[in-house]
N, C-alpha and C positions, 0 to 999 in steps of 0.2 A: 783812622790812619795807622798802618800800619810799621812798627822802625823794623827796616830788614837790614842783614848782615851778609855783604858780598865776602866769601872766603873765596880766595882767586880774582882779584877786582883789579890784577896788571892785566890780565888775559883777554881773547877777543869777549870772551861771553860774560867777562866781570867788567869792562869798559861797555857793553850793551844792557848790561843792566841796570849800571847806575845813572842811564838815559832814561828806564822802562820805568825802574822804582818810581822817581818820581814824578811822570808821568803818567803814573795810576793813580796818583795822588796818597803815594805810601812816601816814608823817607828811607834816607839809606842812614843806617846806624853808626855805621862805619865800614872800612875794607883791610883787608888783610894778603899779604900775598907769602910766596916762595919764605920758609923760616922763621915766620912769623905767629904768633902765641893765642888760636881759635879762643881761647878762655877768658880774653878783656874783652872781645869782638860780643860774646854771647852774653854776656854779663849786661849789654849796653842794649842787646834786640828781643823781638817780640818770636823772631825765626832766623833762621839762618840757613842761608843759599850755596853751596858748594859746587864750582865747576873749578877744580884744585886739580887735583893729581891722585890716582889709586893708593903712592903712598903715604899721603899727607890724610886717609881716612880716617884712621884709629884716634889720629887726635884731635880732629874734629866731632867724632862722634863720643869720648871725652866731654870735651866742651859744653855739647849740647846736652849731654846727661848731668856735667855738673850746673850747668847753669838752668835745667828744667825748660829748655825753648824748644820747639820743635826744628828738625831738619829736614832740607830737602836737597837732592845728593844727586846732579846731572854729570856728575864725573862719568866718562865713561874706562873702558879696559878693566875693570872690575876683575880681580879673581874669584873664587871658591870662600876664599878664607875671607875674602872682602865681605863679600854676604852674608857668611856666618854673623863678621861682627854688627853687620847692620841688624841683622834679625834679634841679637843680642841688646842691642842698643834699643831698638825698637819695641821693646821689656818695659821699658822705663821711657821716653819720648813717645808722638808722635814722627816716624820719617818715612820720605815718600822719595824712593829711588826710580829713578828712571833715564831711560837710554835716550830718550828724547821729550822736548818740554813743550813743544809746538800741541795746540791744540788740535789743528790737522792731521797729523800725523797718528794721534793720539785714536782720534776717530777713525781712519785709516786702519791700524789694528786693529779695534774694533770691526771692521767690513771684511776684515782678511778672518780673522776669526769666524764671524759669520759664512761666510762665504765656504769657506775649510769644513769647517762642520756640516754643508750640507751636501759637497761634493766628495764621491766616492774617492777613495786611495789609486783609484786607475786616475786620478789627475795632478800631474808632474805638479809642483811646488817649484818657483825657481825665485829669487831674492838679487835683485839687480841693486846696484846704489854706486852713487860718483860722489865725490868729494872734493874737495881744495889741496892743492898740491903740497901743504902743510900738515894735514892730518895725520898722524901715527899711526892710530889703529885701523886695521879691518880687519873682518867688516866691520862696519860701525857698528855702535851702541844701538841704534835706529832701523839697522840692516835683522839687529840677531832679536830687538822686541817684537821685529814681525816675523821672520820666521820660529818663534817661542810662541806668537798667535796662534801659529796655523800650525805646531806641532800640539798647544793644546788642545783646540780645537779637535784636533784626532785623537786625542789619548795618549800622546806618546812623548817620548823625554828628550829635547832635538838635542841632545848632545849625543844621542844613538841614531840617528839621521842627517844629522850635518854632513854635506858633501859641499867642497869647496878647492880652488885649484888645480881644476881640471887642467891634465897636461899633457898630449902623447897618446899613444893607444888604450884610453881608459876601460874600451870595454864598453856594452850597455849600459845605460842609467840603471842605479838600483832600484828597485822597485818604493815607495815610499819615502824617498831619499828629499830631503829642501835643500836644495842648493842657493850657493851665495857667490856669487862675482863683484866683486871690487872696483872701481874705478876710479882714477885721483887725476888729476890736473887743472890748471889755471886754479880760478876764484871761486870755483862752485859751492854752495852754503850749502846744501843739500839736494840730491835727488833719488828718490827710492821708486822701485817698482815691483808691487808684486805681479808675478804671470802664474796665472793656474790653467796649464796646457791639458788641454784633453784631447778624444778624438774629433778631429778634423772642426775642433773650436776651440778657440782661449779668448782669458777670460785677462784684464789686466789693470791691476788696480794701482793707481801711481799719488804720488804726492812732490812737489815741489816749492824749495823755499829759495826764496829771492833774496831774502836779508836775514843775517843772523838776530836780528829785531823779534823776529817772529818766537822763536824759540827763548828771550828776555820776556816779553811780553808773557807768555805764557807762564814759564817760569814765575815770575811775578804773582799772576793770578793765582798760580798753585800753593803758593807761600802762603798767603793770606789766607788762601781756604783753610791751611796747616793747622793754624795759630787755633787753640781750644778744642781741637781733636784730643779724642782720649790715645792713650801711647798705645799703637800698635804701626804696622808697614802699611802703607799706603801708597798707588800707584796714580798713574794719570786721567785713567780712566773713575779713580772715583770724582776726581774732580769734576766728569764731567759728568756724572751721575750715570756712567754705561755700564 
């Protein structure tokens, strides 16, 4: 049995968690929210769970270096500088960053990746995804780990291919271009779709969540795998051994 540590435990996915924890037959160590000090939190767990705020990272990832627990870090809007400090932190911990903790989804990526890799560059990339009318970012954290699939999967770096916001007389599609459209309203937990459009076939790989449970639930499982990892970055995919 694992003690895990919810950092963001007012929020939708730190109230789903401390349903899932023990329900996996892990405990919840403790919770911490909005100003509140990652470093008594770590001190008491075996891992620690972060669906926080991009800028609440630096002292969480602190925390878990001083305290020697592994992290695993579903915040999403990440910047540049946010990664760096993860990959720095990640020296010294195990932590396993990811845009989404659904284990569907996870496998999902995985299919898009395969998929990408076997179909030539004459086939459009498009990244569809809807949200809840509360969501901040887009595209989501979920939106850009698939299209980051299917840009590796071609060899290429998607933030030199990202097309998004079409508006107006755009002109042809680029050639190689992943596009991402947005969508927000009512209650939706999640819905993503990748379409890989060719000639006169497409191809379209979809994932839907019904309850933000699914992404606790996961999250969870991934914690536990965390705990006795040697300190490097680890994603969702190792978890599932893809």
């Amino acid at each position: 049995m694992a003690r895990i540590g919810i950092i963001g435990s007012e929020g939708r996915m730190g109230l789903a968690l401390a349903e899932a924890i023990p329900a996996a037959g892990h405990s919840v160590s403790g919770g911490i929210d909005r100003g509140e000090d990652a470093a008594r939190l770590a001190d008491l767990s075996d891992v620690l769970v972060d669906f926080s705020a991009p800028a609440a990272l630096a002292a969480n990832l602190h925390a878990a270096i001083g305290a020697g627990v592994p992290l695993l870090i579903g915040t999403t809007g990440l910047s540049d500088e946010n990664h760096l400090a993860i990959d720095h932190a990640a020296q010294a911990v195990p932590v396993l960053q990811t845009g989404n903790t659904s284990l569907g989804v996870t496998l999902l990526a995985h299919l898009v990746r395969e998929a990408a890799s076997r179909l030539g560059p004459e086939w459009d990339i498009e990244v569809l995804e809807m949200h809840h009318r509360m969501k901040v970012d887009a595209p989501s954290g979920t939106a850009l780990l698939l299209g980051d699939a299917a840009a590796q999967a071609r060899g290429v770096a998607l933030a030199q291919h990202f097309e998004s916001g079409r508006h107006g007389h755009t002109g042809p599609r680029a050639e190689g271009a992943i596009g991402f459209a947005a969508l927000r309203g009512g209650t939706v937990a999640g819905e993503h779709s990748v379409i890989l459009a060719g000639e006169q076939e497409r191809i379209t790989l979809s994932h839907s969540a019904e309850s933000r449970m699914i992404f606790a639930r996961g999250a969870v499982q991934a914690a536990a795998w965390l705990i006795g990892k040697p300190a490097g970055r680890y994603q969702m995919e190792d978890v599932l051994g893809l």
